[in-house]
N, C-alpha and C positions, 0 to 999 in steps of 0.2 A: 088793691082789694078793699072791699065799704066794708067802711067800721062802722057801729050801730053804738052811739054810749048811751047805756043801759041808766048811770048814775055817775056824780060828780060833787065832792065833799070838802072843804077846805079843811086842812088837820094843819097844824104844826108849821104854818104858812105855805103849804105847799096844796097841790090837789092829790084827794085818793079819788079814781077813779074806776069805775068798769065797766069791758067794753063786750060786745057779741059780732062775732063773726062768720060768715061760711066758711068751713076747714076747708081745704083739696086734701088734705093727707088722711083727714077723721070721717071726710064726708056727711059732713053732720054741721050743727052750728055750735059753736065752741064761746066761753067767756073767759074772758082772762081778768085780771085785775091789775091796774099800773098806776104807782106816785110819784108822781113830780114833784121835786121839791122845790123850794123858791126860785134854786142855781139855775133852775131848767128854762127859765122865764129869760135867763143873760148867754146863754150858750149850753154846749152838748155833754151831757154828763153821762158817768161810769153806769153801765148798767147790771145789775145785779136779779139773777131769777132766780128764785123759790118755787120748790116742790113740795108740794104737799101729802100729807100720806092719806093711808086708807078711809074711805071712808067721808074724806072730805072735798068739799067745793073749793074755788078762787075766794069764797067767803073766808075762812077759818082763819088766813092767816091773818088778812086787814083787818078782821074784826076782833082779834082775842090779843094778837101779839104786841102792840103797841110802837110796832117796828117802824112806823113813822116818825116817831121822835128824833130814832137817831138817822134815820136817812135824811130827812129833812137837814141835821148838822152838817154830816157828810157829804152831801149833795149827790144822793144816790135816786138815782131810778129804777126802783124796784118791780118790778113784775112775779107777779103770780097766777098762774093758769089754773085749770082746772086738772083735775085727776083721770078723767076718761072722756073716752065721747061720752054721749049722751041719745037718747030718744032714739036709739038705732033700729028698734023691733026686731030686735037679735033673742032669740029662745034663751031662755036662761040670764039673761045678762042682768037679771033683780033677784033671781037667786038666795045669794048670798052675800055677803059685806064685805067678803076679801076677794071677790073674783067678779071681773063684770065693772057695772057702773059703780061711780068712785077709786075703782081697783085695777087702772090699768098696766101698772107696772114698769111704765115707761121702757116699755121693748115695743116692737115691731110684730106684731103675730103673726105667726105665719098657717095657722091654721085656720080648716073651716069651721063655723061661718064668724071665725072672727079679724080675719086676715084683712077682711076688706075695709074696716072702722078701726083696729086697734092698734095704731100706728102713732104710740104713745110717746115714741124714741125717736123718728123724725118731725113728728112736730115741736116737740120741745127744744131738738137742735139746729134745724131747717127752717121749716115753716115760722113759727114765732120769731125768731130774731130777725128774720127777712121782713116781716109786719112791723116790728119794733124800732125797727131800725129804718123803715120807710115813713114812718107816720111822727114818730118821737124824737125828742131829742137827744139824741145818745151818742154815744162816743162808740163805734162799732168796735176799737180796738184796746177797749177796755170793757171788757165785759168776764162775769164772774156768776158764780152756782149755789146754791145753795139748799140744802132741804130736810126734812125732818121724817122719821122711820121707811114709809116704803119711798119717801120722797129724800129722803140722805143716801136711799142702794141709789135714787134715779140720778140723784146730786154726781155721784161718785162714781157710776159706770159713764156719765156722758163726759167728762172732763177726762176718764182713763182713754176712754176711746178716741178722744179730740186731741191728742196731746198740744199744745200751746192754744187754743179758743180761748180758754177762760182762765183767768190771771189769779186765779184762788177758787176752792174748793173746800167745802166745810158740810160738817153734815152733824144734827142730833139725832141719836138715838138712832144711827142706820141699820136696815139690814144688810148685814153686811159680806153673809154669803150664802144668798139665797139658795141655792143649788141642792142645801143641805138642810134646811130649815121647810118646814110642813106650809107655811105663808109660801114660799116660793115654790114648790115642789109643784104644790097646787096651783098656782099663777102660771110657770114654765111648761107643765104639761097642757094644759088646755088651749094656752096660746102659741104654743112653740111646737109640741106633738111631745111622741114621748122617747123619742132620742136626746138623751141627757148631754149629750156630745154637745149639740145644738144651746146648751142654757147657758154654759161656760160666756157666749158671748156676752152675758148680760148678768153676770157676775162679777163685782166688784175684787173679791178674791182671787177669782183665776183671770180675770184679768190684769191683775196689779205683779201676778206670777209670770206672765207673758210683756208686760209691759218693757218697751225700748225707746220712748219716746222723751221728748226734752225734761227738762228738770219740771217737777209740781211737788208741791207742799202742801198736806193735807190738814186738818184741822176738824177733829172728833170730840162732838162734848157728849159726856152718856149717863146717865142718873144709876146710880148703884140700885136704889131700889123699883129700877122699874122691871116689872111683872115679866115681860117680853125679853128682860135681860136674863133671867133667872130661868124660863123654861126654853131657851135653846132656839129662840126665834132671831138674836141677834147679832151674835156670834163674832164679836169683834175681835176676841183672840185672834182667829183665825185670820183676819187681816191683817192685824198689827203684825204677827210672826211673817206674813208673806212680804210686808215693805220692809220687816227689816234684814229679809233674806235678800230682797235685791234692794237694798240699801234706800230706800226711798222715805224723803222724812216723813212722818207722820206725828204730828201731837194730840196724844190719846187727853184729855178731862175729866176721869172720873168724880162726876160731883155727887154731893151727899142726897140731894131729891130726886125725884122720879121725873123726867125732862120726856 
């Protein structure tokens, strides 16, 4: 599959890079964004992919989080995609800022007319690592997740659902059972229909209730005073009581700022 690099930066001695492609899954053309760190230049390094939340591009996290630094130490190769297709000329899809572009939620839709672009949950598990792992130097059997609010539920539904793919899973600030939260409600109905039945797949909570697959270890950092934790969009109780009913470790971080 042509890759198209868009830009290419020296950070921290390694390259921040991004690149554009034609989806098969998104039907569209998709950017991702990937760093190679020095390591990558002598052999195949661990690869680590970020999800980003609402609202944002493959921009947001290379540009604000400084996460090069320590990948560069690590010799990690990080990847960051984008958030939905794009440019689909889907009715609706600019809308609004939690549903649509930016807002795909990393499920599969199965509704019209968005069934046939928003296939946010095999490209992230399928389609991208199959490119990443053709093009880049990676280690395919170390590979890891990672993601921040609608991209911590994407973090943590794709590693429940994969049991052994990804050797760590961590998430800030996730939502963490969308099913029941008005961000999701609204996400799961429009793309899924409106059997509720059908959203549990792509619930972090009731999938961690049904989960019987090999051991994973989760890791939640979540800011006490973030806004989204306070009016009932995030709902992390609610997961933490479900690992610890089927015994499943989790390390919750309640930290003092808003993350």
């Amino acid at each position: 599959m042509a890759l198209k690099q868009i830009s290419s930066n020296r950070c921290f001695g390694g390259l921040q890079k991004v690149f554009e492609h034609s989806s098969v899954e998104l039907k569209c053309k998709m950017r991702f964004a990937v760093y190679l760190p020095p390591q990558a230049e002598s052999g195949k390094c661990p690869a680590l992919y970020w999800l980003s939340g609402l609202t944002c591009t493959e921009q947001n996290f290379i540009s604000k989080s400084g996460y090069q630094q320590a990948a560069s130490e690590h010799g990690l190769v990080v990847i960051a995609p984008d958030t939905s297709p794009r440019g689909c000329n889907i009715k609706g899809e600019d809308d609004s800022w939690d549903f649509g572009t930016g807002a795909g939620f990393y499920v599969n839709a199965t509704e019209d007319p968005w069934k046939a672009n928003y296939r946010m949950y095999s490209y992230v598990t399928e389609e991208l690592p199959q490119l990443i792992n053709a093009n880049f130097p990676v280690d395919p059997q170390r590979m890891s997740i990672f993601g921040h609010s609608m991209g911590g539920h994407g973090a943590l539904i794709c590693a429940l659902k994969n049991p052994g793919k990804y050797r760590s899973v961590s998430a800030f600030a996730p939502i963490c059972n969308p099913v029941l939260c008005s961000w999701g409600k609204k996400a799961f109905s429009g793309y899924l229909g409106p059997d509720e039945s059908k959203w549990k797949a792509y619930d972090a909570t009731c999938l961690v209730k049904a989960y019987s697959g090999s051991q994973i270890d989760i890791l939640i950092d979540q800011g006490k005073d973030d806004e989204f934790l306070s009016n009932g969009q995030l709902l992390p109780d609610n997961f933490i009581a479900a690992c610890t009913e089927k015994k499943i470790p989790v390390v919750f971080r309640l930290q003092e700022a808003r993350l």
